[in-house]
PDB file of N, CA, C and O in Angstrom:
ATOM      1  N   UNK A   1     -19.061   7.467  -0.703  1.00  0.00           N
ATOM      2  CA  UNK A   1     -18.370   8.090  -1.821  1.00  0.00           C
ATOM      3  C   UNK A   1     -17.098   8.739  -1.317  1.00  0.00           C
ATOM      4  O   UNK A   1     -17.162   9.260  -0.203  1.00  0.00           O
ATOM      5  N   UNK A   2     -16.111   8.778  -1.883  1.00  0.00           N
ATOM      6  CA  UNK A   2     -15.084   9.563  -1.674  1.00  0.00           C
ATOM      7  C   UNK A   2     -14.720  10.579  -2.106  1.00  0.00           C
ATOM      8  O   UNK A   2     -14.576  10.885  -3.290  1.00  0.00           O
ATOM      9  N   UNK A   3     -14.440  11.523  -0.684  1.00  0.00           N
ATOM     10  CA  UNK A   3     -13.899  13.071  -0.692  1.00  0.00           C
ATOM     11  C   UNK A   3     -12.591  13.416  -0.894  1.00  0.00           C
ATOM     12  O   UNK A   3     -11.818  13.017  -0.023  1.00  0.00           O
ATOM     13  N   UNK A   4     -12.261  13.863  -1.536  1.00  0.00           N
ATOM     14  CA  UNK A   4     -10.806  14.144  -1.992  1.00  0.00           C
ATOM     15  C   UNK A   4     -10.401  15.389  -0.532  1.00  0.00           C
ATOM     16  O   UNK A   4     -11.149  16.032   0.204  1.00  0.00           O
ATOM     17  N   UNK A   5      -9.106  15.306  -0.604  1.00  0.00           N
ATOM     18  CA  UNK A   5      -8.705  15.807   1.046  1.00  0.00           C
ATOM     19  C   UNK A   5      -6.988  16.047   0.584  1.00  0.00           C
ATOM     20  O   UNK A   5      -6.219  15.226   0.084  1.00  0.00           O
ATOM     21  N   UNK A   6      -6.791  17.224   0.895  1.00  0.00           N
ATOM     22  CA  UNK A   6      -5.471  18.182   0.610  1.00  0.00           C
ATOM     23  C   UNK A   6      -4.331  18.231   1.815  1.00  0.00           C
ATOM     24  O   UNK A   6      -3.347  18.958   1.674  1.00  0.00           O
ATOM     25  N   UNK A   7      -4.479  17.568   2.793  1.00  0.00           N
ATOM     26  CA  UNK A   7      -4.095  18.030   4.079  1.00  0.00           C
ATOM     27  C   UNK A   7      -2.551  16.800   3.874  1.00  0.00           C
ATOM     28  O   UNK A   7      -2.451  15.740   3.256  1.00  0.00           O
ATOM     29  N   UNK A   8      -1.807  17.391   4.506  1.00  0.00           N
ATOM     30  CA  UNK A   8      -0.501  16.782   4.211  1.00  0.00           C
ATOM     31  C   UNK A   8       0.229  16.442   5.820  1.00  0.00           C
ATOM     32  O   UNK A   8       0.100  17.265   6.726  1.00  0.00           O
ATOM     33  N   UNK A   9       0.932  15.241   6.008  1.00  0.00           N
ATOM     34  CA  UNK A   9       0.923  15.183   7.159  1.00  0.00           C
ATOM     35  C   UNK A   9       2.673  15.014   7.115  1.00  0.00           C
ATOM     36  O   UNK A   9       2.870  13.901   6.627  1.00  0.00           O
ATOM     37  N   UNK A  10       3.757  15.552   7.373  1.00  0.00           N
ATOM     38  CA  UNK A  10       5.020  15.973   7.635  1.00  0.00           C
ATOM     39  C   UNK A  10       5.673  16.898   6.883  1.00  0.00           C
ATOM     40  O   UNK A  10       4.803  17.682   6.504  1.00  0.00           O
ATOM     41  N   UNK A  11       6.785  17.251   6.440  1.00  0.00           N
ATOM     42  CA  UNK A  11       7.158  17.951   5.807  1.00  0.00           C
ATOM     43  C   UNK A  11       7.386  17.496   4.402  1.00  0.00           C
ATOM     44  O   UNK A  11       7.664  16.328   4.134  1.00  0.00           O
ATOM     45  N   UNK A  12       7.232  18.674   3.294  1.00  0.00           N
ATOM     46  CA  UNK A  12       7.649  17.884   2.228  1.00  0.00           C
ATOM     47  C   UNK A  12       6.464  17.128   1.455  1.00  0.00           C
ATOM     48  O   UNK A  12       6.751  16.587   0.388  1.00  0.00           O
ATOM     49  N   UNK A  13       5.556  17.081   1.786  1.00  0.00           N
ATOM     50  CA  UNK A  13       4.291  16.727   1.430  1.00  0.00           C
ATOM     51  C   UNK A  13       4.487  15.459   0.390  1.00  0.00           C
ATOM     52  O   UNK A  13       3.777  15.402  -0.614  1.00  0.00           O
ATOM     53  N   UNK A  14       5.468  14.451   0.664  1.00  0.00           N
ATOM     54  CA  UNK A  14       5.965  13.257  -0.068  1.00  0.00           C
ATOM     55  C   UNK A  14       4.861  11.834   0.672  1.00  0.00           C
ATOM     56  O   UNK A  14       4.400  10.764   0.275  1.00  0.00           O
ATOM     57  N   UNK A  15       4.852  12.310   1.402  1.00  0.00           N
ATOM     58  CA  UNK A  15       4.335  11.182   2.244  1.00  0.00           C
ATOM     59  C   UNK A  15       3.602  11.479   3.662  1.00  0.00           C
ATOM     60  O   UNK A  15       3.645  12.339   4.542  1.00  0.00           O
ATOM     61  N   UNK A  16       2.737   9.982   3.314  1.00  0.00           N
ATOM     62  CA  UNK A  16       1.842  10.812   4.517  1.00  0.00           C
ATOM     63  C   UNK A  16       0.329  11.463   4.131  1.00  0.00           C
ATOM     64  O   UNK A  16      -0.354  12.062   4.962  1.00  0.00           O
ATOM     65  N   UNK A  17      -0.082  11.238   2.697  1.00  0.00           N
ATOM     66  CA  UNK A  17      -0.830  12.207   2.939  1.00  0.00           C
ATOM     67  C   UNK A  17      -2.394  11.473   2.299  1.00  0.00           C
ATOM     68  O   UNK A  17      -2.698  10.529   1.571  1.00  0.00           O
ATOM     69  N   UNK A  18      -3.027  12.437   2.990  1.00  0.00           N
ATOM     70  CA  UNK A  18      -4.638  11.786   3.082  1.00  0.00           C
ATOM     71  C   UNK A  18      -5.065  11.750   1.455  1.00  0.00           C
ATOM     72  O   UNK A  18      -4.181  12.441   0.949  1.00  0.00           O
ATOM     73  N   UNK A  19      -5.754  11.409   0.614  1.00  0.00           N
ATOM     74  CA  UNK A  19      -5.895  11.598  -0.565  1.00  0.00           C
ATOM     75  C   UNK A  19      -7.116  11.388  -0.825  1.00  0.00           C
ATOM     76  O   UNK A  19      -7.601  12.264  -1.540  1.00  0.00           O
ATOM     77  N   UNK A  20      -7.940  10.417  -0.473  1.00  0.00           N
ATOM     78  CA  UNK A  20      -9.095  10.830  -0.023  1.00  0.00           C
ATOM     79  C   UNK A  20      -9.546  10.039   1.054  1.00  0.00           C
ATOM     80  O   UNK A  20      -8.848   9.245   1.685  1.00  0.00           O
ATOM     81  N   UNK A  21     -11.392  10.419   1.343  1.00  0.00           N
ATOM     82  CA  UNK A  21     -12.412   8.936   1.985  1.00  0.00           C
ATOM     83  C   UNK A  21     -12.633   7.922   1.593  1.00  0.00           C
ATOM     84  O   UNK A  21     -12.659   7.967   0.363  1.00  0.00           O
ATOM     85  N   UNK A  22     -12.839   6.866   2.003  1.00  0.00           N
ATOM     86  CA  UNK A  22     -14.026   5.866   1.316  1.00  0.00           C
ATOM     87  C   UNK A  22     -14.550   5.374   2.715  1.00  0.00           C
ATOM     88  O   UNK A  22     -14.354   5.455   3.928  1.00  0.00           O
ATOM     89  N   UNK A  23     -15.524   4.684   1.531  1.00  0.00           N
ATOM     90  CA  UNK A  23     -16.737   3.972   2.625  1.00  0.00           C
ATOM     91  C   UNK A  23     -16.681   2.808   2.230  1.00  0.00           C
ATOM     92  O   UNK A  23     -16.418   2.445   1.083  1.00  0.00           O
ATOM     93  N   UNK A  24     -17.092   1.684   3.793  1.00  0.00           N
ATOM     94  CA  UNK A  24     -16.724  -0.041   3.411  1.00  0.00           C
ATOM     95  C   UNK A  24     -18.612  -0.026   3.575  1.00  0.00           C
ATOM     96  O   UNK A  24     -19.373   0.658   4.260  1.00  0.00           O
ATOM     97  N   UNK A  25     -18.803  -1.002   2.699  1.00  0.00           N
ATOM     98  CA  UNK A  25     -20.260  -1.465   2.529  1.00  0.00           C
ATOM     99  C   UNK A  25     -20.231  -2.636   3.729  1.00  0.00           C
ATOM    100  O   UNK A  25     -19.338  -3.062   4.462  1.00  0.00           O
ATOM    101  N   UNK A  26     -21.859  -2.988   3.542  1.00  0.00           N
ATOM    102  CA  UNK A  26     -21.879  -4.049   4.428  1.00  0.00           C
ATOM    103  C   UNK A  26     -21.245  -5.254   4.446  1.00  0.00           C
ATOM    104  O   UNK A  26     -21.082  -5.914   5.472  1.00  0.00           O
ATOM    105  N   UNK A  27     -20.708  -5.720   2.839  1.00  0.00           N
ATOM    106  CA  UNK A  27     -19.952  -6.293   2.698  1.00  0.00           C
ATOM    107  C   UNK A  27     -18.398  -6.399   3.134  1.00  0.00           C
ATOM    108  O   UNK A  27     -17.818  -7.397   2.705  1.00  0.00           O
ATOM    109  N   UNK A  28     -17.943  -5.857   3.614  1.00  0.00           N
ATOM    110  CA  UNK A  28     -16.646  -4.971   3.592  1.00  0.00           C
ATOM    111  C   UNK A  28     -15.773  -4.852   2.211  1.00  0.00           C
ATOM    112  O   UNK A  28     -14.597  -5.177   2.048  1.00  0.00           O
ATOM    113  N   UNK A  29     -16.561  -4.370   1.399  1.00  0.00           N
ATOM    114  CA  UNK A  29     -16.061  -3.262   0.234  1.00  0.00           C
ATOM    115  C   UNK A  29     -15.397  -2.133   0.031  1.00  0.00           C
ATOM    116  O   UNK A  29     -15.705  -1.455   1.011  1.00  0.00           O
ATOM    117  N   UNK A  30     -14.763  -1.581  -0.550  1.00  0.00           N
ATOM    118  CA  UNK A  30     -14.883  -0.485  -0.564  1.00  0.00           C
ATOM    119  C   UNK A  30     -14.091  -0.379  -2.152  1.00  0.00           C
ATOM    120  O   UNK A  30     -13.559  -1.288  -2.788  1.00  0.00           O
ATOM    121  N   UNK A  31     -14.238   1.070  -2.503  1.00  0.00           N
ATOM    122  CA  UNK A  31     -13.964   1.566  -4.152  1.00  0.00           C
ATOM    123  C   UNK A  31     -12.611   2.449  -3.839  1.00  0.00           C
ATOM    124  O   UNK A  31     -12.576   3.523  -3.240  1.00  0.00           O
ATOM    125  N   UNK A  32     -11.494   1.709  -4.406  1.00  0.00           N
ATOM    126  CA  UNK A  32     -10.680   3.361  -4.686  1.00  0.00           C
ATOM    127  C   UNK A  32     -10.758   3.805  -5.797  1.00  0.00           C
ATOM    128  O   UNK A  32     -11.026   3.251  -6.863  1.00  0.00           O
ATOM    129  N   UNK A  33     -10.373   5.452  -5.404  1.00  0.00           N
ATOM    130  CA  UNK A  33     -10.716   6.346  -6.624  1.00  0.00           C
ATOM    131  C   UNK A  33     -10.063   6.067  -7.769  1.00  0.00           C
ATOM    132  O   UNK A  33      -8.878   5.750  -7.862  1.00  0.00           O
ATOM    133  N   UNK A  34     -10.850   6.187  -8.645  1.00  0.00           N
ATOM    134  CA  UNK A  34      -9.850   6.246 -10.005  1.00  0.00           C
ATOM    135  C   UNK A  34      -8.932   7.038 -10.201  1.00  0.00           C
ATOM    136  O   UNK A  34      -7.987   6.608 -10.862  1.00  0.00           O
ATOM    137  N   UNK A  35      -8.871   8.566  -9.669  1.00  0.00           N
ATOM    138  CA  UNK A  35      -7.520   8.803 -10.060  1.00  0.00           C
ATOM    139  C   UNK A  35      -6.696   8.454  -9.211  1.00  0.00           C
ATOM    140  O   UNK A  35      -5.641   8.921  -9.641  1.00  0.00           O
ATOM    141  N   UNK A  36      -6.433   7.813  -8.062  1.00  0.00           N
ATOM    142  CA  UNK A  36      -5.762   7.058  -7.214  1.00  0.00           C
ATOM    143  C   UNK A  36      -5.281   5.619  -8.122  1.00  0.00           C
ATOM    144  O   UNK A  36      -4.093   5.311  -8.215  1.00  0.00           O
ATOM    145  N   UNK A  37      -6.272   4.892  -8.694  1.00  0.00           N
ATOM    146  CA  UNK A  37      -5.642   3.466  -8.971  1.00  0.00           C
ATOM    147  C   UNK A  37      -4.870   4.120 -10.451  1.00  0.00           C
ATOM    148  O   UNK A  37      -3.768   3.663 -10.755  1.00  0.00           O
ATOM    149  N   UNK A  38      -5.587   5.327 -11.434  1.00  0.00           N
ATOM    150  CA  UNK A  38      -4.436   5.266 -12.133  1.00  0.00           C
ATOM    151  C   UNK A  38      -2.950   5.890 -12.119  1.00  0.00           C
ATOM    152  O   UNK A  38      -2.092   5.965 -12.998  1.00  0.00           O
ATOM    153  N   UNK A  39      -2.990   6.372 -10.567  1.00  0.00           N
ATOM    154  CA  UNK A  39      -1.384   7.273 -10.386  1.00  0.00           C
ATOM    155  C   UNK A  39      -0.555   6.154 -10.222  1.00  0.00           C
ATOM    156  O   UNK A  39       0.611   6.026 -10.596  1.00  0.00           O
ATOM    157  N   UNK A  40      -1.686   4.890  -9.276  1.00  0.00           N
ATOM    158  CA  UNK A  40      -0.946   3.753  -8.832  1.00  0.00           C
ATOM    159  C   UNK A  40      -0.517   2.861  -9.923  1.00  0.00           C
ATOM    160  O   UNK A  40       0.416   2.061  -9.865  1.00  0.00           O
ATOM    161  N   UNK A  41      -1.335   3.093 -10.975  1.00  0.00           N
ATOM    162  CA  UNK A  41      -1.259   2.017 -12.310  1.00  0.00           C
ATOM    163  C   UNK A  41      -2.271   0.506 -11.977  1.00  0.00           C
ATOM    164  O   UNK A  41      -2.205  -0.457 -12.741  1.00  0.00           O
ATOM    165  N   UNK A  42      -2.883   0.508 -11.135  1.00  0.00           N
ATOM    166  CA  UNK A  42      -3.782  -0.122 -10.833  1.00  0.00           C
ATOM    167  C   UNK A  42      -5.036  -0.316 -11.881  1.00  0.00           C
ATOM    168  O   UNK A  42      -5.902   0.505 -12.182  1.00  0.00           O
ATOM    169  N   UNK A  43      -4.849  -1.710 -12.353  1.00  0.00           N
ATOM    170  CA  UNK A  43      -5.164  -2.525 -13.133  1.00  0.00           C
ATOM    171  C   UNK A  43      -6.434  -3.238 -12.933  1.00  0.00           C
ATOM    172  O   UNK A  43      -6.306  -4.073 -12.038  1.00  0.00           O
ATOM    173  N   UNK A  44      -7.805  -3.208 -13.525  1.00  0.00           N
ATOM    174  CA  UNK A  44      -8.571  -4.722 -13.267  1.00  0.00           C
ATOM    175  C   UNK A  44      -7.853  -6.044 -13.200  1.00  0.00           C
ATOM    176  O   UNK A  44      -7.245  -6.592 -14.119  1.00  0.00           O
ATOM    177  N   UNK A  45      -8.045  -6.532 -11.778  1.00  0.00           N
ATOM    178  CA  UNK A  45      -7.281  -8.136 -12.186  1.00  0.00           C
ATOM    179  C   UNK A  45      -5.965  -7.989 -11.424  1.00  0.00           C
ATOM    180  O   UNK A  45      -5.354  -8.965 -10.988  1.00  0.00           O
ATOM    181  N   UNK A  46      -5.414  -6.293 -11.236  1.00  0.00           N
ATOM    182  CA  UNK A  46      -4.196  -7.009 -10.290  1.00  0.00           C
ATOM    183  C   UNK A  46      -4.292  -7.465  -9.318  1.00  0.00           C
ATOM    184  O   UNK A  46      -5.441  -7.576  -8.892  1.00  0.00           O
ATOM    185  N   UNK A  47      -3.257  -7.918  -8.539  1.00  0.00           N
ATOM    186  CA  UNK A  47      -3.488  -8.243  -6.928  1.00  0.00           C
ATOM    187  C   UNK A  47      -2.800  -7.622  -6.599  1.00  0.00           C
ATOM    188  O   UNK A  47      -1.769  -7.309  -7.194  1.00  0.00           O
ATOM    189  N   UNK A  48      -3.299  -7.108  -5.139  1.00  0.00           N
ATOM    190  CA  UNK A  48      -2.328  -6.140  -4.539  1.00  0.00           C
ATOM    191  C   UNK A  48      -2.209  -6.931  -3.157  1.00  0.00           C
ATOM    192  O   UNK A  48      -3.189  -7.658  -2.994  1.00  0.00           O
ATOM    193  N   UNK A  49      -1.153  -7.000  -1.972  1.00  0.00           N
ATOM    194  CA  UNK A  49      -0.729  -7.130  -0.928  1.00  0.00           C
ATOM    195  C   UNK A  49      -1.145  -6.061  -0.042  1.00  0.00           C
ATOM    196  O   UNK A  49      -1.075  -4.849  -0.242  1.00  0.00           O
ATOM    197  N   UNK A  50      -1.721  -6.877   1.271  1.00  0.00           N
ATOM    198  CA  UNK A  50      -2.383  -5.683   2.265  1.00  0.00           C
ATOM    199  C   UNK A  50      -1.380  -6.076   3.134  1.00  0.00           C
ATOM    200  O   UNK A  50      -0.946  -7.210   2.934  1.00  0.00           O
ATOM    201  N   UNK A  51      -0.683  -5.165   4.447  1.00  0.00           N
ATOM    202  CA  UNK A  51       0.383  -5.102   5.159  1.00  0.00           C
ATOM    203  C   UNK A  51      -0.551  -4.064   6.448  1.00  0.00           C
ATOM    204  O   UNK A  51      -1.186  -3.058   6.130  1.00  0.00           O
ATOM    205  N   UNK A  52      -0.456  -4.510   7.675  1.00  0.00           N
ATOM    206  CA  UNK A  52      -0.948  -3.605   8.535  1.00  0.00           C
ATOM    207  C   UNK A  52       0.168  -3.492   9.457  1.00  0.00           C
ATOM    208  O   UNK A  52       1.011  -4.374   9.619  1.00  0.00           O
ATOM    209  N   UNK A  53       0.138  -2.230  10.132  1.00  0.00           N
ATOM    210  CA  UNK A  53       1.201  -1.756  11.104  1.00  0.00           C
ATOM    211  C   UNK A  53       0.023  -1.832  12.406  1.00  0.00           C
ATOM    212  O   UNK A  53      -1.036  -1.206  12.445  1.00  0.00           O
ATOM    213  N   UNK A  54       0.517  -2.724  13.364  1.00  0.00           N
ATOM    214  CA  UNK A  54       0.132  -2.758  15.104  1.00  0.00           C
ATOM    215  C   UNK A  54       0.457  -1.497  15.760  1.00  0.00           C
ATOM    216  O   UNK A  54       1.581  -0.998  15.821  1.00  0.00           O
ATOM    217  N   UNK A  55      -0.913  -0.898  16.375  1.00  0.00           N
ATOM    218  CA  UNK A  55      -0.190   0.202  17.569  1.00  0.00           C
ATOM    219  C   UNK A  55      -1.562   0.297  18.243  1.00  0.00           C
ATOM    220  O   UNK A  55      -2.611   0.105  17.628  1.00  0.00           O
ATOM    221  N   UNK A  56      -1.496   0.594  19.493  1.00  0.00           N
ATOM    222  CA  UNK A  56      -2.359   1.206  20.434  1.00  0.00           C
ATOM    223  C   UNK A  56      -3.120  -0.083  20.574  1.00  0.00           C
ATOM    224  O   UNK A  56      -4.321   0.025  20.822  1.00  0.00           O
ATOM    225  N   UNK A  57      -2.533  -1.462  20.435  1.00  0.00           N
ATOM    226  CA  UNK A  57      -3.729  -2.405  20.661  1.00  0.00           C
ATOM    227  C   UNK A  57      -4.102  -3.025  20.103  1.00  0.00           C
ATOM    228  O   UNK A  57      -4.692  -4.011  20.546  1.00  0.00           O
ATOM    229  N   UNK A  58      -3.906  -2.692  18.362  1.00  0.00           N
ATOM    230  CA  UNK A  58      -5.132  -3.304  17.255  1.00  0.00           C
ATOM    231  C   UNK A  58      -4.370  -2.435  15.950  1.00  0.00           C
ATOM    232  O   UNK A  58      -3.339  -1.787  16.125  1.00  0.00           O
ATOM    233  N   UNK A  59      -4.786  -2.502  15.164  1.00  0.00           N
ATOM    234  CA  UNK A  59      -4.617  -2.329  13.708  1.00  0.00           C
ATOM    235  C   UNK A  59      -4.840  -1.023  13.726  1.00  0.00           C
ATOM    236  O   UNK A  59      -5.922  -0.552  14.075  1.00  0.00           O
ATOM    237  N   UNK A  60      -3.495  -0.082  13.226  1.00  0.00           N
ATOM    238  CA  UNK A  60      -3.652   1.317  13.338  1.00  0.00           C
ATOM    239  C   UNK A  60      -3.358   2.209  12.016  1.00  0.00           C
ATOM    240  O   UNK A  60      -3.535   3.421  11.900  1.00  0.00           O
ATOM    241  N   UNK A  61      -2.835   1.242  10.988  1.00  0.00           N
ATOM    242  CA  UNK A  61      -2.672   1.197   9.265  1.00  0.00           C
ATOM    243  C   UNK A  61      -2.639   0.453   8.823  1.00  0.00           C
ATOM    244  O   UNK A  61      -1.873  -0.465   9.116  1.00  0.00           O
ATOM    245  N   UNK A  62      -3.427   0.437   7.904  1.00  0.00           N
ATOM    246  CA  UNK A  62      -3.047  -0.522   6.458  1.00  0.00           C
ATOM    247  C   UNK A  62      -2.858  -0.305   5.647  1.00  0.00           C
ATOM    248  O   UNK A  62      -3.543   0.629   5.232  1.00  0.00           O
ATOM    249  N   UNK A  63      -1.607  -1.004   4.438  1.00  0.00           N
ATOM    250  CA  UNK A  63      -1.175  -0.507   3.466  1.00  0.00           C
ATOM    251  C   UNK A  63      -1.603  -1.056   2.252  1.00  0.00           C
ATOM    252  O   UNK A  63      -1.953  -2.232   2.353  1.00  0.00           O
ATOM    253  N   UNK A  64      -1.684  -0.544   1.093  1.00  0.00           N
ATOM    254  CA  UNK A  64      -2.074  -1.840   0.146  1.00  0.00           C
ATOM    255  C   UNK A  64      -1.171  -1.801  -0.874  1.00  0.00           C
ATOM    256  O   UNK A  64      -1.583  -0.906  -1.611  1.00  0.00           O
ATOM    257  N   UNK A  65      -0.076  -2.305  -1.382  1.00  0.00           N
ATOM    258  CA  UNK A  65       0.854  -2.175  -2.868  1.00  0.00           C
ATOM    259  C   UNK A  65       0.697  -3.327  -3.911  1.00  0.00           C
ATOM    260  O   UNK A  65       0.162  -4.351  -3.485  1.00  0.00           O
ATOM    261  N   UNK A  66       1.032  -3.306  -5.028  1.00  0.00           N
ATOM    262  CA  UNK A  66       0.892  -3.716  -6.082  1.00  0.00           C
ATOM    263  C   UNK A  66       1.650  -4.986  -5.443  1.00  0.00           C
ATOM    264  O   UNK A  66       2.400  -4.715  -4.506  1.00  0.00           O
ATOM    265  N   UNK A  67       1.519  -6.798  -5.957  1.00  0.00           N
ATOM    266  CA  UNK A  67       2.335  -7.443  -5.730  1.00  0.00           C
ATOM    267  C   UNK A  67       3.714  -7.655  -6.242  1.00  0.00           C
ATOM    268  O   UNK A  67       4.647  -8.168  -5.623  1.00  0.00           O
ATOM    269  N   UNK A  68       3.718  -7.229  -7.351  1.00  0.00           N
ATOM    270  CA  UNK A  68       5.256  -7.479  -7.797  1.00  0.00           C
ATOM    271  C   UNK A  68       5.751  -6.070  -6.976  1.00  0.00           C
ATOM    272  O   UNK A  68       6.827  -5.938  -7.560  1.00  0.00           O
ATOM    273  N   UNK A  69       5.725  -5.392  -6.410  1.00  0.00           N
ATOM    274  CA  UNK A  69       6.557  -4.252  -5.888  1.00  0.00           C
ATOM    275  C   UNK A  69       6.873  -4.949  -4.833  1.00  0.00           C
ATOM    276  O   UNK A  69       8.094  -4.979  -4.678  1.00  0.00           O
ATOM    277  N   UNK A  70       6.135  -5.669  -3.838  1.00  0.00           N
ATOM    278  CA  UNK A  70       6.589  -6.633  -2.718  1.00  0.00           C
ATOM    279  C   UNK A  70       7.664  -7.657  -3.352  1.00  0.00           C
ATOM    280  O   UNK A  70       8.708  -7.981  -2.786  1.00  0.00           O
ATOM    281  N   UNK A  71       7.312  -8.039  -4.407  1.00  0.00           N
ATOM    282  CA  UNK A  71       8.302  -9.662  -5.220  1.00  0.00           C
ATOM    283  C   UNK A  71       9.697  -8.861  -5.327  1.00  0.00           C
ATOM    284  O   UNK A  71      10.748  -9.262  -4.828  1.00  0.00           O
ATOM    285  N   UNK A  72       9.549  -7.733  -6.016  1.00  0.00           N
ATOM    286  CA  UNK A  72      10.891  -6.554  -6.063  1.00  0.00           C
ATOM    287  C   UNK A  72      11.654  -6.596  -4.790  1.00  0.00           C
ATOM    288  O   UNK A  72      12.664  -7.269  -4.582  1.00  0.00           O
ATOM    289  N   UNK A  73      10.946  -5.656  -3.817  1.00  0.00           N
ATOM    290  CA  UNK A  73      11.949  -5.417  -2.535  1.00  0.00           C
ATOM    291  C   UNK A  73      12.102  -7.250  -1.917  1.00  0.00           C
ATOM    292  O   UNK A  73      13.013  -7.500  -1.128  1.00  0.00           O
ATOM    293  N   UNK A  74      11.376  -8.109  -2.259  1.00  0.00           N
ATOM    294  CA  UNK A  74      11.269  -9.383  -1.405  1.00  0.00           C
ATOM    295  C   UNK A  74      12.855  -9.622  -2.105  1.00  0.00           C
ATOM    296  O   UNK A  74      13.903  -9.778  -1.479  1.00  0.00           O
ATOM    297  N   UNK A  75      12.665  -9.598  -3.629  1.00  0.00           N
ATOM    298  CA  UNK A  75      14.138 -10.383  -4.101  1.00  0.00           C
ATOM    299  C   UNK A  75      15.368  -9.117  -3.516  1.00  0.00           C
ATOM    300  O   UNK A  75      16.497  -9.390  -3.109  1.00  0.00           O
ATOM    301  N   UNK A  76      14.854  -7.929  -3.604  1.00  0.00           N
ATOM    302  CA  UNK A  76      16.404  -7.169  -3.681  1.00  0.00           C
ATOM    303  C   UNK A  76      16.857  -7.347  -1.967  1.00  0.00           C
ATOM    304  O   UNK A  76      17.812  -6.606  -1.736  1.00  0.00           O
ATOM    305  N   UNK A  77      16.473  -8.033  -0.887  1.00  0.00           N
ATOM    306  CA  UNK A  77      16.836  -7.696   0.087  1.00  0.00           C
ATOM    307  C   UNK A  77      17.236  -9.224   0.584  1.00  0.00           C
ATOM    308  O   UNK A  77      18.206  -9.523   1.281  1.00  0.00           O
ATOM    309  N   UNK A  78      16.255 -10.088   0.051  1.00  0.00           N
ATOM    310  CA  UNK A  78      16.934 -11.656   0.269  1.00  0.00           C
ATOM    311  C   UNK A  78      17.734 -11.925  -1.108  1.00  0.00           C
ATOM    312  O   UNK A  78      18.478 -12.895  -0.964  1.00  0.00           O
ATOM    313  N   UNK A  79      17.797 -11.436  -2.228  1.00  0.00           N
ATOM    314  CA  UNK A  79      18.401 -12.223  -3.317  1.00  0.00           C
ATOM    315  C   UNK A  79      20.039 -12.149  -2.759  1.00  0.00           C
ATOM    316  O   UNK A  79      20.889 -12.984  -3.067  1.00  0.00           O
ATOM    317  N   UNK A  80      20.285 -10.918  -1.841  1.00  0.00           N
ATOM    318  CA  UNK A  80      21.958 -11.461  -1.858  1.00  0.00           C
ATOM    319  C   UNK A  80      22.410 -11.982  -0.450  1.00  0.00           C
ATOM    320  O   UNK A  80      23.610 -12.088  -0.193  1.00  0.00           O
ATOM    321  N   UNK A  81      21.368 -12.330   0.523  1.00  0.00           N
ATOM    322  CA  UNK A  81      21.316 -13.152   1.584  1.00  0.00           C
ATOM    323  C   UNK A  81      21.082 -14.699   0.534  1.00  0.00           C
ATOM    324  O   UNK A  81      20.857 -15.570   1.375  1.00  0.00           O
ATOM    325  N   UNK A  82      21.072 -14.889   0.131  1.00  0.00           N
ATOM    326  CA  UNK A  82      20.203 -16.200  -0.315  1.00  0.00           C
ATOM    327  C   UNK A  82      21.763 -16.715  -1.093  1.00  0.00           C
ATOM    328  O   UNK A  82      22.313 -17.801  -0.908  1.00  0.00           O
ATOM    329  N   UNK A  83      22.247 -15.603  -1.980  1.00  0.00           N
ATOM    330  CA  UNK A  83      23.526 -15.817  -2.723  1.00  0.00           C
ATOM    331  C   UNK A  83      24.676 -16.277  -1.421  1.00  0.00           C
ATOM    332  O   UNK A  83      25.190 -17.366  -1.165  1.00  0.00           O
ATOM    333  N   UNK A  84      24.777 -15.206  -0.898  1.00  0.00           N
ATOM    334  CA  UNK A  84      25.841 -15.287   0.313  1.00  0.00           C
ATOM    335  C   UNK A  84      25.767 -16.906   1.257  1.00  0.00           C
ATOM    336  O   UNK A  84      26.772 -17.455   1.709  1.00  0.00           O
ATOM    337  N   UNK A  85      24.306 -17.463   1.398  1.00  0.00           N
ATOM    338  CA  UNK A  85      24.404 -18.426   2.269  1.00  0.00           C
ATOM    339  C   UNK A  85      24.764 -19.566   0.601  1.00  0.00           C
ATOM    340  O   UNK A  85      25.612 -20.432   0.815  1.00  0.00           O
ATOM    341  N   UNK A  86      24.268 -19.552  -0.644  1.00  0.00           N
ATOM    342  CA  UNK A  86      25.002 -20.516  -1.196  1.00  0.00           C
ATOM    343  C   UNK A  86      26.254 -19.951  -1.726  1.00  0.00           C
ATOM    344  O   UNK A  86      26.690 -20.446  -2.765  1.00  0.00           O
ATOM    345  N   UNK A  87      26.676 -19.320  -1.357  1.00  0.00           N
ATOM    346  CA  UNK A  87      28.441 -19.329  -2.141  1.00  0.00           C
ATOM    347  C   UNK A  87      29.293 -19.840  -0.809  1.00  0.00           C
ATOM    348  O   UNK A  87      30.487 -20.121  -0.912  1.00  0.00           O
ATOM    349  N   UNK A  88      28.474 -19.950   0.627  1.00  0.00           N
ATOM    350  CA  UNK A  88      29.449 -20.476   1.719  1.00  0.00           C
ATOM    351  C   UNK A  88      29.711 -21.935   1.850  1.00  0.00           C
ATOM    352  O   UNK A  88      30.483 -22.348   2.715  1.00  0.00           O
TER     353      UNK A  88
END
């Protein structure tokens, strides 16, 4: 079950911060909280994109975001690389 957790990790308490526990079943499951999926707007049925950051060896975060927020930054950062190589 998940414990909700206050502790904030830099300044500014924007980011960074623990929000709660969970637990993975034997399955590797696990539940996020509801008031977590609805701050996120997290939907039955969406898909979300998992992204892990490498350190110390092995898998030291993982992130999970909505997919069109990836399709967003994917177009705003190649859409004018993509323009630039066809207008040459």
């Amino acid at each position: 079950m998940a414990r909700k957790r206050t502790a904030t990790e830099g300044s500014g308490g924007n980011c960074c911060r623990v929000e709660s526990l969970v637990s993975v079943d034997g399955r590797g499951q696990m539940v996020l909280p509801k008031d977590i999926r609805e701050r996120a707007g997290i939907r039955p049925g969406d898909k979300l994109a998992l992204a892990t950051w490498q350190g110390e060896g092995g898998v030291c975060c993982i992130f999970l975001m909505k997919t069109e927020m990836l399709s967003g930054m994917l177009r705003s950062v190649l859409g004018p690389a993509m323009k630039a190589l066809s207008d040459a």
